[in-house]
C-alpha positions as CSV (number, residue, x, y, z in Angstrom):
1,X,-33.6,-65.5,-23.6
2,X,-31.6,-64.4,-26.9
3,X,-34.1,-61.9,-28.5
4,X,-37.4,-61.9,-26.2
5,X,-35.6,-59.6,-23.3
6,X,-38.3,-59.4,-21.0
7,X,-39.4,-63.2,-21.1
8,X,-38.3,-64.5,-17.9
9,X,-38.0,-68.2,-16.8
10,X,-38.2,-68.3,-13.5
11,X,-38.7,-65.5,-10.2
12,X,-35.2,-64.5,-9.5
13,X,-34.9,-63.2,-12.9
14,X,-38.2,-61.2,-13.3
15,X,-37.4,-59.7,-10.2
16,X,-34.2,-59.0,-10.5
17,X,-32.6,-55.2,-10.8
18,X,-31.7,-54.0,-14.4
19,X,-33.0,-57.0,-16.2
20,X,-33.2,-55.9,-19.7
21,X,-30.8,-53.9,-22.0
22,X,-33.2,-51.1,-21.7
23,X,-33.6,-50.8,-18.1
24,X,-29.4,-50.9,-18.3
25,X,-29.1,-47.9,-20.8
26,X,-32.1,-45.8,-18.8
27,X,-29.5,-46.3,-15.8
28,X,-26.7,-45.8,-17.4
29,X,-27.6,-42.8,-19.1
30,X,-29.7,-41.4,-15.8
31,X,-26.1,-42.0,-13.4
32,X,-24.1,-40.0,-16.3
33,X,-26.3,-37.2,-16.0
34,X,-26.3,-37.4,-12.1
35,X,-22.6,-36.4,-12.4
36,X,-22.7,-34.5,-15.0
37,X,-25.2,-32.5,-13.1
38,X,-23.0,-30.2,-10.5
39,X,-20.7,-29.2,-13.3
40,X,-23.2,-27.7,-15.7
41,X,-25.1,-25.6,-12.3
42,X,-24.7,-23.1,-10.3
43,X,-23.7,-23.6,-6.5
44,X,-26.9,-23.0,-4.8
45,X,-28.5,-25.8,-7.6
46,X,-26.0,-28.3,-7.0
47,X,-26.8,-27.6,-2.9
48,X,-30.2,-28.1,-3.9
49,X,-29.5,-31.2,-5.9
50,X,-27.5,-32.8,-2.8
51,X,-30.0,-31.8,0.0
52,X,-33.0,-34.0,-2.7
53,X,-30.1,-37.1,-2.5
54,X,-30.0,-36.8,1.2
55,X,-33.3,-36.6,1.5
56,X,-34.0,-39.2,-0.7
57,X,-31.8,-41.9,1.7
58,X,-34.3,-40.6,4.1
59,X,-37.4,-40.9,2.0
60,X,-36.6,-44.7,1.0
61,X,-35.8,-45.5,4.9
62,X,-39.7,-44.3,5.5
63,X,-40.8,-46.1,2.4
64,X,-39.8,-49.2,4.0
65,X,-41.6,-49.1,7.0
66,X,-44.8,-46.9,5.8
67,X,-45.2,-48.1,2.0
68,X,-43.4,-51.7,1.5
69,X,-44.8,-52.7,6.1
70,X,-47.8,-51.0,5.7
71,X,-46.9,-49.3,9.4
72,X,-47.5,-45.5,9.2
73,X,-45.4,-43.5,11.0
74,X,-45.7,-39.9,11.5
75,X,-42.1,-40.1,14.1
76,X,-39.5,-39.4,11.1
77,X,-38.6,-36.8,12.4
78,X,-37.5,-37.9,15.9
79,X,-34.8,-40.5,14.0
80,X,-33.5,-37.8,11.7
81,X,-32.9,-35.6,14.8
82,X,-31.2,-38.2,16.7
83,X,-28.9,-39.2,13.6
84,X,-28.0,-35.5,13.4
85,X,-26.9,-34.9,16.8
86,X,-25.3,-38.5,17.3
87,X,-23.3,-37.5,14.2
88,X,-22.3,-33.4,16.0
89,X,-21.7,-34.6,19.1
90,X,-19.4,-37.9,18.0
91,X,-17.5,-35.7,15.4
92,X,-16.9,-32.7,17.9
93,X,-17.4,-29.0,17.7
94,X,-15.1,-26.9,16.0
95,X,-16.1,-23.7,18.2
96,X,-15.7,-25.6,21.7
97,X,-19.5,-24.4,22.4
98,X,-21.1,-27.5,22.5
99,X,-19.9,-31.3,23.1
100,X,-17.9,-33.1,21.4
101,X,-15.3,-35.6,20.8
102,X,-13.9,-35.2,17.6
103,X,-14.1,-38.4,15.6
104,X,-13.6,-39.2,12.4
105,X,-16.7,-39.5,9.5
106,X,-16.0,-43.7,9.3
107,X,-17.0,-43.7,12.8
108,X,-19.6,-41.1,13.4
109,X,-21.4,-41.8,10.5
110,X,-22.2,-45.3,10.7
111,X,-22.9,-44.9,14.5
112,X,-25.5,-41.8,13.4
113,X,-27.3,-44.7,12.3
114,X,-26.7,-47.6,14.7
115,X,-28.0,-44.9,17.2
116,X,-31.3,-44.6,15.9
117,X,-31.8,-48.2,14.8
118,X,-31.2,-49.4,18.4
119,X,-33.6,-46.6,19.3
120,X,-36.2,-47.7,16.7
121,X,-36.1,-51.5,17.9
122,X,-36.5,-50.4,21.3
123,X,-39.4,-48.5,20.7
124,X,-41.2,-51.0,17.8
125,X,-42.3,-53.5,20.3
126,X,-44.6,-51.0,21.9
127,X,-45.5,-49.7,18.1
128,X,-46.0,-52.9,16.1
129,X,-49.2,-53.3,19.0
130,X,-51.1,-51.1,17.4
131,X,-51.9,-50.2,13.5
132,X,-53.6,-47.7,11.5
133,X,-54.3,-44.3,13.4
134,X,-53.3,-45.8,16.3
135,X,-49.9,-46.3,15.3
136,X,-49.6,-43.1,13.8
137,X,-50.4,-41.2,17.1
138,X,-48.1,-42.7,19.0
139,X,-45.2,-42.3,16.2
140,X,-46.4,-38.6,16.4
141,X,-45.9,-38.6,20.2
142,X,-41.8,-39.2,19.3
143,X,-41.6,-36.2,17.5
144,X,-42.9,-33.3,20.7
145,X,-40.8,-36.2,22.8
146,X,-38.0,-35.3,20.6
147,X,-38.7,-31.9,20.7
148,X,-38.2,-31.1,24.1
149,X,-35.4,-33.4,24.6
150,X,-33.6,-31.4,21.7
151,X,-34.6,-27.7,22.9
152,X,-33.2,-28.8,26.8
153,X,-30.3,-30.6,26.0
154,X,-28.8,-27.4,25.5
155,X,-24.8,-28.7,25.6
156,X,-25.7,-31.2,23.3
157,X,-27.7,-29.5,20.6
158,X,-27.0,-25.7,21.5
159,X,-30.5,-24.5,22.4
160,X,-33.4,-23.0,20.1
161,X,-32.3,-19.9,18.3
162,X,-28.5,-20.9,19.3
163,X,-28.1,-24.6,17.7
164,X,-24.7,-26.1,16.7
165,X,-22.5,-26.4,13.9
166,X,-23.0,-29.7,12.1
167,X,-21.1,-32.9,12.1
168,X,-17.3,-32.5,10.6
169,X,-16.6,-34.3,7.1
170,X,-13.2,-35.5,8.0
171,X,-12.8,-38.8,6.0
172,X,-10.0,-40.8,6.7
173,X,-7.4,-37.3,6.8
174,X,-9.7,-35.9,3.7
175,X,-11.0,-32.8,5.0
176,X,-14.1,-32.7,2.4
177,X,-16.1,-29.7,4.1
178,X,-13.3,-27.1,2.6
179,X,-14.3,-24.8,0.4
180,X,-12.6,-25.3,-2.6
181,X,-9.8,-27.8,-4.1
182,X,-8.0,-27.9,-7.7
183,X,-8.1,-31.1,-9.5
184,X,-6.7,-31.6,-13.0
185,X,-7.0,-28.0,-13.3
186,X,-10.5,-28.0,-12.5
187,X,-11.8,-26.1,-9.4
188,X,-13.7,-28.7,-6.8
189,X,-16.2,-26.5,-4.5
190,X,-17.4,-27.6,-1.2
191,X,-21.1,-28.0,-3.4
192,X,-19.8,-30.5,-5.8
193,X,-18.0,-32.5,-3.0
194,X,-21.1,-33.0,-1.3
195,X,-22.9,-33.5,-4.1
196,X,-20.8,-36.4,-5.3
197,X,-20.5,-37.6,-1.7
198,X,-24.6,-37.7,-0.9
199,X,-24.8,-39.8,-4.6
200,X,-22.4,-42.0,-3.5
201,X,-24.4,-42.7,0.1
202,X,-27.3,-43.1,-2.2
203,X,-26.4,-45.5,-4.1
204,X,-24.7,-47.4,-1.5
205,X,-28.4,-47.2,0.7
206,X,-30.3,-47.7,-2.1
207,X,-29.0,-50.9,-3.8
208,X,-29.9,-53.0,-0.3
209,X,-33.2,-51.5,0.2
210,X,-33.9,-52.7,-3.6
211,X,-32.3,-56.1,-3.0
212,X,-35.2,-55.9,0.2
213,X,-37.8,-55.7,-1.4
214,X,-37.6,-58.1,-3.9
215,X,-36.5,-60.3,-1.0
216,X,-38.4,-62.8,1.1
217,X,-38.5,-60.1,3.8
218,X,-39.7,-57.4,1.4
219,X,-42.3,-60.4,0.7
220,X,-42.9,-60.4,3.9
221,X,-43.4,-57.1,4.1
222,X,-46.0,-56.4,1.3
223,X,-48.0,-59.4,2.8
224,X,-48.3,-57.8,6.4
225,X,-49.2,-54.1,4.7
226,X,-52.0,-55.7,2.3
227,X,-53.9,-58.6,5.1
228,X,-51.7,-59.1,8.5
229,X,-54.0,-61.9,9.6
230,X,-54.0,-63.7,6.4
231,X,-50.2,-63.1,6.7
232,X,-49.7,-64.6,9.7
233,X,-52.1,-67.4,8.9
234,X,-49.3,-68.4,6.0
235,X,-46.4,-68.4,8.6
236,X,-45.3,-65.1,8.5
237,X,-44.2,-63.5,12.0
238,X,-45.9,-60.0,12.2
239,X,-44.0,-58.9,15.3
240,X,-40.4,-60.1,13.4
241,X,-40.8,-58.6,10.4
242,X,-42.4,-55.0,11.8
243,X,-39.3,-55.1,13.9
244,X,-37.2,-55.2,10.8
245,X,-38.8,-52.4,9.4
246,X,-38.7,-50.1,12.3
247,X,-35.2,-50.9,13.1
248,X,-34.4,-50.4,9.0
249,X,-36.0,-47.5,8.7
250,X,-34.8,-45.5,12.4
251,X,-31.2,-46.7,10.5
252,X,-32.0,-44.7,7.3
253,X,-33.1,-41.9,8.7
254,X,-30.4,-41.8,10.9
255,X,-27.8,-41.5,7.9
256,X,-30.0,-38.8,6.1
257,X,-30.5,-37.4,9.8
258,X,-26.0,-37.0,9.5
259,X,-25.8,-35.7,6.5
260,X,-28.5,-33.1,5.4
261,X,-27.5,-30.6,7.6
262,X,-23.1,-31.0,6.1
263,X,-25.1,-29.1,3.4
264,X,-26.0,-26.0,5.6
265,X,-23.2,-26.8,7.7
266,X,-25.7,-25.4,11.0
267,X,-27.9,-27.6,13.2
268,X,-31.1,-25.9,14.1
269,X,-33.2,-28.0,17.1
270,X,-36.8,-26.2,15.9
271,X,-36.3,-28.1,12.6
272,X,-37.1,-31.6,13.5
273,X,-40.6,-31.2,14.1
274,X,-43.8,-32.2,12.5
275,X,-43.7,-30.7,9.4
276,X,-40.7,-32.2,8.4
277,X,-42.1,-35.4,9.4
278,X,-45.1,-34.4,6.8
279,X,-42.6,-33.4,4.1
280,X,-41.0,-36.7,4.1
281,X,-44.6,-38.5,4.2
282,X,-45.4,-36.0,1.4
283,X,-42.3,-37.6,-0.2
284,X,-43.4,-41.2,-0.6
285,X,-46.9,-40.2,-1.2
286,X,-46.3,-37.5,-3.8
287,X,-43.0,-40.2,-5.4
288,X,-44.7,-43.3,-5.4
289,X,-45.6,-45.7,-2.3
290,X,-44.0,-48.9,-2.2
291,X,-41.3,-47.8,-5.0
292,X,-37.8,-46.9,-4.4
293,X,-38.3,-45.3,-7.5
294,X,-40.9,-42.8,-6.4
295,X,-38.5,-41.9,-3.4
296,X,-36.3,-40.6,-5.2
297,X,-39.1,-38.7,-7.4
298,X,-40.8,-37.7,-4.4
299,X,-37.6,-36.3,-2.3
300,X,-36.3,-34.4,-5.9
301,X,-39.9,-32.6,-5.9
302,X,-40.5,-31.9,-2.7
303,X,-37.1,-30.4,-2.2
304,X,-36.9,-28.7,-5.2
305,X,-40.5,-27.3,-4.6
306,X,-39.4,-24.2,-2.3
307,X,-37.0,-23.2,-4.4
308,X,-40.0,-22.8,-7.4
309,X,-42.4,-21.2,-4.9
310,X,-39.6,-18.2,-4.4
311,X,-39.7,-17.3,-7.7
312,X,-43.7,-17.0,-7.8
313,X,-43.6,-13.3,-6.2
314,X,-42.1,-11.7,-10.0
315,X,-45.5,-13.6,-11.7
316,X,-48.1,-13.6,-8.9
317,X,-49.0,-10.2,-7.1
318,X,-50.7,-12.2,-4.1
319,X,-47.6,-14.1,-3.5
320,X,-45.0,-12.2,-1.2
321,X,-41.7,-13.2,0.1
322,X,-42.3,-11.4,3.3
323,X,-45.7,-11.6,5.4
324,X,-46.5,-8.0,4.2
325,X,-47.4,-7.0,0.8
326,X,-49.4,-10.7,-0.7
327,X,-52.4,-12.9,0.3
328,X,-50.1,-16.0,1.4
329,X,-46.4,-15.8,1.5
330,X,-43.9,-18.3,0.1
331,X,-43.7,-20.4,2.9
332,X,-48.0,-20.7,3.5
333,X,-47.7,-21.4,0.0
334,X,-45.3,-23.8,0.4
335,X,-47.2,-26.1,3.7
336,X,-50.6,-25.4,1.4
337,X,-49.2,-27.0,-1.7
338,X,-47.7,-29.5,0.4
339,X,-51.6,-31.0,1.4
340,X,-53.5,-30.0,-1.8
341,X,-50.4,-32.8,-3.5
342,X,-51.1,-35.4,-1.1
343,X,-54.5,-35.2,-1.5
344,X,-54.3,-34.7,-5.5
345,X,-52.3,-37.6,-5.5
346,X,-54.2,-39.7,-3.3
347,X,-57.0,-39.8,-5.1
348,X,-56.0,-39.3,-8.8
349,X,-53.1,-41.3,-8.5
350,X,-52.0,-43.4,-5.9
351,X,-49.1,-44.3,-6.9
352,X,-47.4,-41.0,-7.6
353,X,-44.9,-39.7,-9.8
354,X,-43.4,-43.4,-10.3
355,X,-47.4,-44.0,-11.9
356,X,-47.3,-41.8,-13.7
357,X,-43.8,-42.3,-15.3
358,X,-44.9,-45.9,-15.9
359,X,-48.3,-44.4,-17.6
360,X,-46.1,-42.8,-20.1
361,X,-43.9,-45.6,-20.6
362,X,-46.5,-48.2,-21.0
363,X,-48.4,-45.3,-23.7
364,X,-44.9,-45.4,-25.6
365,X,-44.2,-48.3,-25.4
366,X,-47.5,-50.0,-26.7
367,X,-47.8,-46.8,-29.5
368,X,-49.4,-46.2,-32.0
369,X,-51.7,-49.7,-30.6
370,X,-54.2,-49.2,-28.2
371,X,-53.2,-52.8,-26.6
C-alpha cells in the first residue's frame, strides 16, 4: 500500500522475500559489498571468505532438516563426504593416482548432490522412526559408517594421510582452477574466481530454500518440528514431509560436500568426521535456527573463528600455536569455544546471531520510544 510499506493485505505478501524498500536497499547494498569484498583483501581473506559461502550452502541444507523439520541430525558429515568424493571421482584425477573419469563441472556437480540425496532418502525411512536423541544417535552412526568406508576405499579417496586431489573446475571449456587470468587489465586470481563462483552457488541454493520455507512444505515443516501429533492430526504426512527434508538436506550438503575442498584444492578422508558434523550444528545454533539468515551468520563466524584464534598467541601467553609452550593451543581453543558458544547461545539467546541482529534492529527502529 502507497506510504504504509509494511502493511500487508493478505499472506503471500507478508511473507514474501524483499517486501519493503528497506529490506531491498539492505540487499542491495549487502550483495554490492559481497563483491566488492575479494578486491579490497588479501588472498588468504578472500579464501576464507569463499570457504564461509560454501559452508554456508551447507549450513542452510542442515537448517532445513534440523531447525525448519525439527529432526536433529548429527550425520552432516557423512553427506558432505560423499558429495566430495562423488564430485573427485566423476571429475577424474589429474595425477592418475586415484579414480577417475574426467567429467565436466555441469555434470559432476549436480550429480555430487543427486548422490547424496538418493542416499539421504534411502536412509530417512529408517530415521524419520525415531526423534529426539534417538534420531540423533543413529545420524551419528553415518558418520564412523562413513569413516571407515572413506579410510578403505583407498582408490577412491586415496587413504588417510595420502587423500586425493579435489574435484576439477572445468566449466563448460573454462578452466576456473588456474591461477591467475587478466581481465580489462585487471588481474583475476584463482581466490577471487572461487569466491565469485561459491556467491553465485549461494545464491542460486539459497533463493529455493527461502521460497521453502515460506511454502506450504516449509509450513509443514515448522508444524512437525513444534507438535508432530497435533501435525498429523491437521492432515499433515509426518513420514512425507521428513522425507523431503532428509532428501533436501543430503542434496545441500552434497553441493557444499563438491565445492569446499576446490578451495584447498586436497581431499583429506580424516576430515569428515564428527567434529565437522559439530561445526556445522554449531553453525545453525550459533547463526540462528530456523533462519536462512542466521546460516549465513553462523557459517561466516564459525569459519572465520580459527583464523581469530591464530592471532591470540601475540596477546595471550597461555595460548600457543604448537602443543608446547601455552596452557591450550589454538586448536583446544578452537573445539572449547566451539561448546562454551552453543551453550552461551542456547541459553541467552536461542535464536542466535539473526536475534540478536533483529534485537538491534527492532531497538533502532522503535528509538528514542520505548514501544
Amino acid at each position: 500500500m502507497r506510504g504504509r510499506p509494511e502493511l500487508f493485505t493478505s499472506y503471500e505478501r507478508d511473507q514474501a522475500p524483499l517486501n519493503t524498500p528497506a529490506k531491498r536497499a539492505f540487499f542491495g547494498l549487502l550483495l554490492a559489498g559481497l563483491l566488492l569484498f575479494p578486491f579490497s583483501v588479501t588472498a588468504e581473506l578472500t579464501a576464507l571468505g569463499a570457504t564461509a559461502l560454501l559452508a554456508a550452502v551447507g549450513a542452510i541444507g542442515l537448517n532445513l532438516v534440523t531447525g525448519y523439520a525439527g529432526q536433529v541430525s548429527l550425520g552432516h558429515a557423512f553427506f558432505l563426504g560423499l558429495g566430495a568424493y562423488t564430485a573427485a571421482v566423476l571429475s577424474g584425477d589429474p595425477d592418475g593416482r586415484s579414480l577417475g573419469f574426467g567429467l565436466d563441472m555441469a555434470i559432476w556437480l549436480p550429480a555430487a548432490g543427486l548422490l547424496p540425496a538418493l542416499v539421504g532418502l534411502l536412509i530417512a525411512p529408517v530415521a524419520i522412526r525415531l526423534k529426539g536423541l534417538y534420531l540423533a544417535i543413529v545420524t551419528l552412526g553415518l558418520v564412523f559408517i562413513g569413516e571407515h568406508l572413506f579410510r578403505e576405499l583407498t582408490a577412491v579417496t586415496g587413504g588417510p594421510g595420502v587423500g586425493r586431489p579435489a574435484a576439477q573446475l572445468h566449466l563448460l571449456g573454462v578452466d576456473l582452477g588456474r591461477r591467475s587470468e587478466i581481465l580489462g587489465g585487471y588481474p583475476i586470481t584463482r581466490e577471487i574466481k572461487l569466491y565469485l563462483m561459491a556467491l553465485v552457488v549461494l545464491v542460486l541454493l539459497a533463493v529455493p530454500a527461502k521460497n521453502l520455507a515460506r511454502s506450504a512444505v516449509g509450513r509443514a515443516f515448522a508444524a512437525v518440528r513444534d507438535r508432530d501429533l497435533a501435525a498429523e492430526v491437521m492432515g499433515v504426512s509426518l513420514t512425507r514431509h521428513k522425507l523431503i527434508a532428509f532428501t533436501i538436506s543430503s542434496f545441500y550438503a552434497g553441493i557444499a560436500g563438491a565445492l569446499l575442498p576446490t578451495v584447498t584444492g586436497f581431499i583429506e578422508p580424516g576430515s569428515y568426521n564428527l567434529l565437522l558434523s559439530v561445526q556445522f550444528l554449531a553453525m545453525i545454533l550459533i547463526g540462528g535456527v530456523a533462519t536462512l539468515s542466521g546460516s549465513l551468520l553462523g557459517a561466516a563466524f564459525v569459519i572465520l573463528l580459527p583464523r581469530l584464534v591464530e592471532e591470540l598467541p601475540r596477546f595471550l601467553p597461555f595460548v600457543a600455536s604448537q602443543s608446547t609452550g601455552g596452557v591450550l593451543t589454538t586448536f583446544q581453543l578452537q573445539t572449547l569455544l566451539y561448546g562454551v558458544l552453543i551453550v552461551v547461545f542456547l541459553i541467552a539467546e536461542p535464536r542466535g546471531l539473526f536475534g540478536i541482529w533483529v534485537r538491534a534492529r527492532n531497538y533502532w527502529r522503535a528509538w528514542p520510544f520505548s514501544y
